[in-house]
C-alpha positions in Angstrom: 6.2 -3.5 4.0 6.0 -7.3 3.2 2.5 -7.3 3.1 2.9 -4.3 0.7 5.6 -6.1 -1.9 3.8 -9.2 -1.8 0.3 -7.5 -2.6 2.2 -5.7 -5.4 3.9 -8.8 -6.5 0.3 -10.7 -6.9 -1.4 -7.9 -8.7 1.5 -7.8 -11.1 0.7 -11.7 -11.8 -2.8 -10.9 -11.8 -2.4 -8.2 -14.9 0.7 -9.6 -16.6 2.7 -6.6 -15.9 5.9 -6.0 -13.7 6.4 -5.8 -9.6 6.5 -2.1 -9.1 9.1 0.0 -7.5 9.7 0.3 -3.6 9.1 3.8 -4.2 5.8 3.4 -5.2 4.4 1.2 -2.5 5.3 4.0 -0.3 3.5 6.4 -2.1 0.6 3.9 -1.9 1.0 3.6 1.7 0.8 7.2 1.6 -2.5 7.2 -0.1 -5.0 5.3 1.8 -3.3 3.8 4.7 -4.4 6.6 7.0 -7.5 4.9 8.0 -6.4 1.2 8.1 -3.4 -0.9 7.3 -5.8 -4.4 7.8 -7.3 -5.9 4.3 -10.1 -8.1 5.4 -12.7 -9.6 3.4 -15.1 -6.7 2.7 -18.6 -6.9 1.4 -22.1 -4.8 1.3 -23.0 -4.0 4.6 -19.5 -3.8 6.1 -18.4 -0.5 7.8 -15.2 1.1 9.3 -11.9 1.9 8.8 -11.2 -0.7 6.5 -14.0 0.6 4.6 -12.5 4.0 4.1 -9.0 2.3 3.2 -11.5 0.0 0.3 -13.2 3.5 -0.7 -10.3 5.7 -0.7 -8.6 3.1 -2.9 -11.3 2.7 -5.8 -10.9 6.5 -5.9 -7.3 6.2 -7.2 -7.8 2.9 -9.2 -10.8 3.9 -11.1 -10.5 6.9 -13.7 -12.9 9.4 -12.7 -13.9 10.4 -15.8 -17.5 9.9 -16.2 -18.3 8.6 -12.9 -18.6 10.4 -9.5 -16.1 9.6 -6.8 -17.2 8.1 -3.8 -17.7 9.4 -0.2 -15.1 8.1 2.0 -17.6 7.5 5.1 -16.8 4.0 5.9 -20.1 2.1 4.7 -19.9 -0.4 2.2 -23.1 0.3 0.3 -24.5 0.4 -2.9 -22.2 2.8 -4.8 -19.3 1.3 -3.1 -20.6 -2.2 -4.0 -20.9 -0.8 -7.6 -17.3 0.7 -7.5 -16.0 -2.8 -6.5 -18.0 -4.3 -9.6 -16.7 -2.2 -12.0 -12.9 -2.4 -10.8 -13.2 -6.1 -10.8 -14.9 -6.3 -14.1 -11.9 -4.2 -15.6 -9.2 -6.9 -14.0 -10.7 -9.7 -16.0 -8.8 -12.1 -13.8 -10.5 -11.5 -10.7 -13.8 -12.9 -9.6 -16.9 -10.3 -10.2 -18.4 -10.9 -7.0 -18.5 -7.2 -5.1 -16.6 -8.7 -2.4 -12.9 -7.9 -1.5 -10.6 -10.6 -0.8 -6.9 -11.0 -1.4 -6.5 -11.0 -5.2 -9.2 -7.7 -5.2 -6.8 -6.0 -2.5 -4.1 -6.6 -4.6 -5.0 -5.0 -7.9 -6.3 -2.4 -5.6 -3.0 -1.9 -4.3 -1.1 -2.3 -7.1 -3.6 0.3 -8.9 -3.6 2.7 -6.2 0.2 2.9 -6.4 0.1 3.9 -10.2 0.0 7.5 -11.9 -2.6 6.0 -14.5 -5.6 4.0 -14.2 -6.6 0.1 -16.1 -8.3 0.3 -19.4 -11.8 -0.6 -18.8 
């Protein structure tokens, strides 16, 4: 649960907006945590568990309109890679590298946990 508020807490510093409610960490939780709880540094060429947790949350933080959700099959490849791209690219305070550290988990988090998606 700390690991939860404190992701939510630096996401909302990321995007300038508020600390969301307990509630909705939960319902993150919820989400995507059913393949892994652990937020390591991902990048192309990674696979498992953490994988599906990364892929499972671009499918909630991204709006699918116009672009095809991804296969949750635990292999950071290229469309995953592109995925992470464009969600960085619409944080404009994150660095638009394809990798997932910290501050990228964060905004994931935080994302994944909303009803709505960022303005890209």
């Amino acid at each position: 649960m700390r690991k939860i508020i404190i992701g939510l807490a630096t996401a909302a510093m990321l995007l300038g907006g508020t600390v969301a409610a307990a509630g909705t960490a939960s319902a993150e939780a919820s989400r995507c945590s059913g393949w892994s709880n652990n937020e390591p540094l991902l990048k192309a060429g990674a696979t498992g568990d953490a994988v599906k947790a990364l892929q499972c949350e671009l499918n909630y933080s991204l709006n699918p309109n116009g672009r095809t959700q991804l296969v949750i099959d635990g292999v950071f490849g290229q469309a995953t890679y592109n995925s992470v791209i464009t969600f960085q690219q619409c944080m404009k305070n994150l660095q638009v590298d394809g990798e997932v550290g910290p501050q990228t988990w964060a905004a994931l988090d935080y994302w994944t946990a909303q009803n709505g998606y960022p303005t890209c």
